[in-house]
N, C-alpha and C positions, 0 to 999 in steps of 0.2 A: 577605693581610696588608698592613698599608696600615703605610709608614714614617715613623716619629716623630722629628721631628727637636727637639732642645733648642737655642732662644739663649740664649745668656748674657747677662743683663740690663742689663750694659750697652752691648754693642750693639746689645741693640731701642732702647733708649735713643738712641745714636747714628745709626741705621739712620732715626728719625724727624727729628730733629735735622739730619740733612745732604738730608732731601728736604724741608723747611722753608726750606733753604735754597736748593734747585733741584740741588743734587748727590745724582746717584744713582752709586754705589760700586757695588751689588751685592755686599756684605758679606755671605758664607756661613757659617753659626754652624759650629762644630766638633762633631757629634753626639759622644757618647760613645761610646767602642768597645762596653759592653758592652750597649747596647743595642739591639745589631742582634744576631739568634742568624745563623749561620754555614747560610743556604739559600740556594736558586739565587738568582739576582738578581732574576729576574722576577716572586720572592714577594714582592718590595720595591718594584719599580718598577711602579705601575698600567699608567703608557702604554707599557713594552714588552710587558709579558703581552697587552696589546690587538694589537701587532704581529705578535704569537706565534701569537695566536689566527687573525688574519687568513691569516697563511703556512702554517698548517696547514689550512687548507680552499683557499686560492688559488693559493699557490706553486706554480711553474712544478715544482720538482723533487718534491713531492706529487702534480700531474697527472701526473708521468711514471710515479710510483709505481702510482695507479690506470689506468694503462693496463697497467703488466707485470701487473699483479694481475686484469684482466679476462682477460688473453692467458694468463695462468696456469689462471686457472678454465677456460677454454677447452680449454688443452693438457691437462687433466686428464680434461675429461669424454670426448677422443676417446682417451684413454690407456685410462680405464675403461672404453670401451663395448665392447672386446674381450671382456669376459664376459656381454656381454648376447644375448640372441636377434634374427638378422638375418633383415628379411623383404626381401624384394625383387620387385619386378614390372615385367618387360620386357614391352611390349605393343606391335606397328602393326598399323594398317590401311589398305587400300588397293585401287586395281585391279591384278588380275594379271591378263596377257596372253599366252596360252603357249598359240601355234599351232603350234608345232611337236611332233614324233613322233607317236607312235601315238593317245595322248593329249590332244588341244588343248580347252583350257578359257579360258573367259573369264569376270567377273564379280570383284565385290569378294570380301576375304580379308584376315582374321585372321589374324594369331601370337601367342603370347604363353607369358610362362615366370617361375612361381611359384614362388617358394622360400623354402622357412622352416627359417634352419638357427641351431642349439644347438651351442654348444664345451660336450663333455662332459670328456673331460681333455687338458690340456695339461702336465702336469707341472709345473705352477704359475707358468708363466710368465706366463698371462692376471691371476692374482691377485697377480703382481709388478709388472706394469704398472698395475694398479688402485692396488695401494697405494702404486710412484710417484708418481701424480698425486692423489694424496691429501698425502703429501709435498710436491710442488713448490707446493700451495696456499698449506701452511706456512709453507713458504718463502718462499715472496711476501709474507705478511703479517709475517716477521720481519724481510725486506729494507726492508719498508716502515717500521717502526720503527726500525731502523737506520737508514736515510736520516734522516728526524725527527730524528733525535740529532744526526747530522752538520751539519742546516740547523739545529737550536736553538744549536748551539753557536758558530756559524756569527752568527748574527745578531744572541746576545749581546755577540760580542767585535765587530761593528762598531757595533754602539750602543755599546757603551765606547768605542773610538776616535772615534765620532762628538761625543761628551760632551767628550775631553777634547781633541779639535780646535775645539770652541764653546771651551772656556777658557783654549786656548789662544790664540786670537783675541781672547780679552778682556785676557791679559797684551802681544798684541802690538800692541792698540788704546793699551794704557798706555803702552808704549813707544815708540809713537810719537808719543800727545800731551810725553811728557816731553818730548823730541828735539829736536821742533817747537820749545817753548819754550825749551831748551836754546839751539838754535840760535839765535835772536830775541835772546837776553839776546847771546855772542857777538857776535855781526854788529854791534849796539851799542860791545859793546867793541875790536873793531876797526876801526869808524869814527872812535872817540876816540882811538884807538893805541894801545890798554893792551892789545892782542892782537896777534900775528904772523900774517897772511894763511894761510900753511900751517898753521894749527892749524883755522881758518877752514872749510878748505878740506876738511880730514881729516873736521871735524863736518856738514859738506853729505855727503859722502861715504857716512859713517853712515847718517843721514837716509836716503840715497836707498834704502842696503840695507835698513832700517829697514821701507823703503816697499813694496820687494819682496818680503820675506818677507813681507808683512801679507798684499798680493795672491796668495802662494802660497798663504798659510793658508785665503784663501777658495776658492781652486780646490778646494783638498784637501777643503774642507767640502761643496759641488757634487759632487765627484767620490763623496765618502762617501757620501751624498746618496742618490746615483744609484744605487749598488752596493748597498747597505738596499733602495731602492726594488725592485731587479728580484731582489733573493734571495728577499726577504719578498711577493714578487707583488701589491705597490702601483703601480696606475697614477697618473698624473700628477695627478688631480683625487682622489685618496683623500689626505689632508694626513698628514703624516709630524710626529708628536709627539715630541718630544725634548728637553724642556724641564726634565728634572728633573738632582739631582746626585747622583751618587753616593754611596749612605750610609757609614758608618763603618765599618770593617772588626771584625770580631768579637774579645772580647776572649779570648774561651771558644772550643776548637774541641773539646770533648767529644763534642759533637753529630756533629759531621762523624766522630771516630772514632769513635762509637758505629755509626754508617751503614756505614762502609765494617765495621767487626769482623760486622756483619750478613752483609753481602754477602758476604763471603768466605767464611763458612760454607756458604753455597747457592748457589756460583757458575753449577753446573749445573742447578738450578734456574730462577734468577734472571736471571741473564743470556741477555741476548736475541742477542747475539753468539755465546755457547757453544754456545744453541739452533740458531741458525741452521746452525754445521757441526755439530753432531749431527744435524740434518735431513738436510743433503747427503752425510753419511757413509752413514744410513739408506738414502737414496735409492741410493746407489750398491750399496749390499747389496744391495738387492729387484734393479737395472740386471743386477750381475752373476750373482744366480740364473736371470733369465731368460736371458743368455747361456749360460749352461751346460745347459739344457734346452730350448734352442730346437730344437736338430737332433733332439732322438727324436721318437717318433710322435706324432701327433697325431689325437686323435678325436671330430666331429663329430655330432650327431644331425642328419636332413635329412629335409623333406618337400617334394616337390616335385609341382606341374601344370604340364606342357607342352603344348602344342599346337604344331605346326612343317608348314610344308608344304616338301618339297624334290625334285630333279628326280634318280634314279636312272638308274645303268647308262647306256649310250653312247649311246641312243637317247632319252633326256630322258626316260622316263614319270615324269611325277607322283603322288609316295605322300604323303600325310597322315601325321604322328608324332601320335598323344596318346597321352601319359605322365601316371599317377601313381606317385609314388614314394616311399617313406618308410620310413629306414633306418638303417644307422651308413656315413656316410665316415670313410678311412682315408687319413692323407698323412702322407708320410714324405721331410724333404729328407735323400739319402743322403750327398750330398757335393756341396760347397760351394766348392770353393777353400781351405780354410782360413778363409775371412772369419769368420766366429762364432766360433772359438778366440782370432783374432786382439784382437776387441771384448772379447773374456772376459777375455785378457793386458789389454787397456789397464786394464778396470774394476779390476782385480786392483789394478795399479799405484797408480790412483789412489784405491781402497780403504787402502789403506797409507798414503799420502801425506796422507790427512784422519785417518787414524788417529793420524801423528805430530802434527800440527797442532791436533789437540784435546786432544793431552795436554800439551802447553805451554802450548796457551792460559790457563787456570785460572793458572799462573805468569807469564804473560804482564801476565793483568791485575791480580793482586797486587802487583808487583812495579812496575808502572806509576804502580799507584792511590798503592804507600808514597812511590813520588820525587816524584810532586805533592805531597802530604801536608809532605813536607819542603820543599819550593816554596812552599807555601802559610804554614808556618811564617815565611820567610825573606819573603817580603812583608806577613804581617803585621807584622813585628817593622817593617820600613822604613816601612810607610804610618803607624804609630806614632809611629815617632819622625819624620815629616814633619811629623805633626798635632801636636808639639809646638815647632818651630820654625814654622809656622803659626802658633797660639797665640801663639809670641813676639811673630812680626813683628805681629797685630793687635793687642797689647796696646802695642807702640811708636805702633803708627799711631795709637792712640784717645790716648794722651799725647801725641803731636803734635798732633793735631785742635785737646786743649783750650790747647795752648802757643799753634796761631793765634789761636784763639779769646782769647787772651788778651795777643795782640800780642806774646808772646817768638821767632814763629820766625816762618820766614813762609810767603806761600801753597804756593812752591816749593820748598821742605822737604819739606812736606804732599804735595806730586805723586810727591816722589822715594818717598817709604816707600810712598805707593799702588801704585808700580811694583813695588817689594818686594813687599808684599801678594799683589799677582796671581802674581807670580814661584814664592812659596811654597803657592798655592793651584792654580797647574797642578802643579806638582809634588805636589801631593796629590790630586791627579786620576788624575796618572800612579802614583801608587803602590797606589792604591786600584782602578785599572785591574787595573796585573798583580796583585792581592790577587784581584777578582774574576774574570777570564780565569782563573785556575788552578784557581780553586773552580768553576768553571764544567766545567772540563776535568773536574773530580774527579766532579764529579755524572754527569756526561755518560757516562763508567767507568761508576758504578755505576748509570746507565741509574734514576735517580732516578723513582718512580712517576708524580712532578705535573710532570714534563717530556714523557714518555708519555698524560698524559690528553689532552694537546693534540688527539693525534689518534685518541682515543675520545669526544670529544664529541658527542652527537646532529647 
């Protein structure tokens, strides 16, 4: 969804009229609240969804994702191979040299020892471990969507701060050309005497702070910069877009509860967090079945070829073994230490303790979703009423414009209300920030589907 933004006709008007004149303002029209519906932001903003897109295939904390997620598939298939059929084959050759006893032989010699063995029952602890790491697969791909949530949300709110550190830079650019010329007229006036030196002096003063806040503001912008670049895994020569403004905050939030009255019907469904400890509860079931039927018998199917040469009795003679065998083994650990009762008490424990955890959670995230909701409430009502003292201040500043323009006020009038201007246009940055930081938080809850596609894309 590509964002629409409305000017008001007479400051396209104006907006031509003062670059005619070689003055550029950067005069931002006031969208209309209700023409933005209430979605993530990146449905709005072309050049962050491009961001989006890039951290989701590059990010440093995606590469980590796909490594737990290879080491997952791995842990899983030596978890499963426990129910498969094991073949094995020990085999050397070499010279053997055995001049002694009664016996002595020389020449090369073979050993070797075949084995093909089947778990016939284990009491199901081989098909707990299986279905383990069928589990911990899960897992992996639910951590990995979780992660995604955390770096989406993550990257939204430093692009919002990044935005309204650019605007704010543009009100403390204003502020300091006023200053500058502030000070010029001054200095004037105390060279003629119609000024006291300490007032003078107080306005240098300003100036200078004036001057250091500007330079911090650029650090911050650098630093923001920098922090974007290495979440969202842009190296130095990928250019970092960030040129747009923030649109109008929504006037309708139907939508948004419409979404969340969704999700809370199918939390356990839906949510990918729920899923995730319903996975690790699961897992921990099948963990502590096999605990509990690890110490009884265990039985084998086995075929075996040997072949073995070995030296008997005190006098060394040499006897040849060849074995075929093929049969049931039988093994049985009788006692242990306690150790497997011990792993059985822990899973127990922590069977319990995910038990509590899941059944909060579902209130957890209700109860979450409703205090942003009312957050979100409480900064729209404010980026509102910002965008109507906005509104005032450019409607002063455009009847200033034309009082220059008509010789009743003069150029430095015009400067002071432009500082006004920007003044009330960061502050509609920042209100429109925390409008979208919360709507952000809120999506991010309910784990919103086109925040997830990101990293379902081919």
């Amino acid at each position: 969804m590509t964002p629409v933004f409305r000017f008001p006709y007479l400051v396209a008007i104006l907006s031509l009229f003062l670059l005619a004149r070689g003055i550029s303002l950067g005069v931002d029209g006031v969208d209309s609240p209700d023409s933005v519906p209430p979605v993530p932001l990146d449905e709005l903003v072309e050049e962050l969804r491009a961001h989006l897109e890039f951290a989701a295939a590059k990010s440093w904390k995606m590469e980590l994702q796909d490594i737990l997620l290879a080491q997952g598939e791995a842990h899983s298939t030596r978890l499963s191979s426990g129910k498969s059929t094991k073949v094995t084959l020990n085999a050397g050759f070499g010279l053997d040299d055995d001049s002694s006893g009664l016996d002595p032989a020389e020449g090369l010699e073979y050993r070797y020892d075949f084995l093909i063995s089947k778990p016939l029952y284990h009491w199901g602890a081989l098909e707990a471990d299986h279905q383990f790491g069928i589990l911990l697969v899960q897992r992996t791909h639910s951590n990995r969507q979780v992660a995604f949530l955390g770096l989406y949300e993550s990257l939204v709110n430093q692009f919002i701060d990044y935005l309204i550190l650019r605007q704010r830079k543009k009100h403390s650019a204003a502020t300091l050309a006023f200053q500058k010329e502030r000070l010029e007229l001054l200095r004037d006036q105390e060279l003629r005497g119609e000024l006291p030196r300490e007032q003078l002096i107080q306005e240098e003063l300003n100036l200078n702070q004036a001057t250091l806040d500007h330079q911090s503001l650029e650090n911050s912008i650098t630093r923001a910069e920098r922090y974007f670049r290495t979440e969202a895994g842009l190296d130095s020569h990928v250019p970092l877009s960030a040129q747009g403004m923030l649109p109008a905050v929504a006037g309708d939030l139907k939508l948004v509860e419409d979404r969340m009255a969704s999700f809370f019907r199918q939390v356990e469904k839906l949510s990918v967090r729920f899923q995730e400890k319903q996975l690790r509860l699961d897992q921990e079931s099948k963990k502590l079945h096999k605990y509990e039927v690890d110490n009884r018998p265990k039985f084998n199917g086995v075929f075996r070829v040997r072949r073995d040469i070995e030296t008997v009795g005190g006098i060394r003679r040499r006897a040849e073994f060849e074995e075929v065998f093929a049969g049931l083994e039988f093994s049985w650990s009788i006692f242990d230490g306690g150790a497997m009762r011990a792993l059985a008490l822990d899973s127990i424990q922590t069977k319990r303790q995910l038990e509590r955890e899941l059944a909060i959670l579902k209130d957890s995230i209700i109860s979450e979703t409703n205090f942003l909701l009312e957050d979100l409430k409480i900064h729209r009502e404010s980026s509102l009423l910002v965008e109507r003292h906005f509104a005032r201040a450019l409607e002063q500043y455009e009847q200033m414009d034309r009082d220059v323009e008509a010789g009743r006020m003069s150029e430095r009038d015009l400067q002071r209300l432009r500082q006004n201007l920007e003044h009330w246009r960061t502050n509609l940055y920042i209100s429109r920030g925390g409008y979208y930081k919360t709507l952000t938080d809120i999506y991010v809850t309910l784990e919103y589907p086109s925040i997830l596609a990101y990293i379902n894309q081919p």
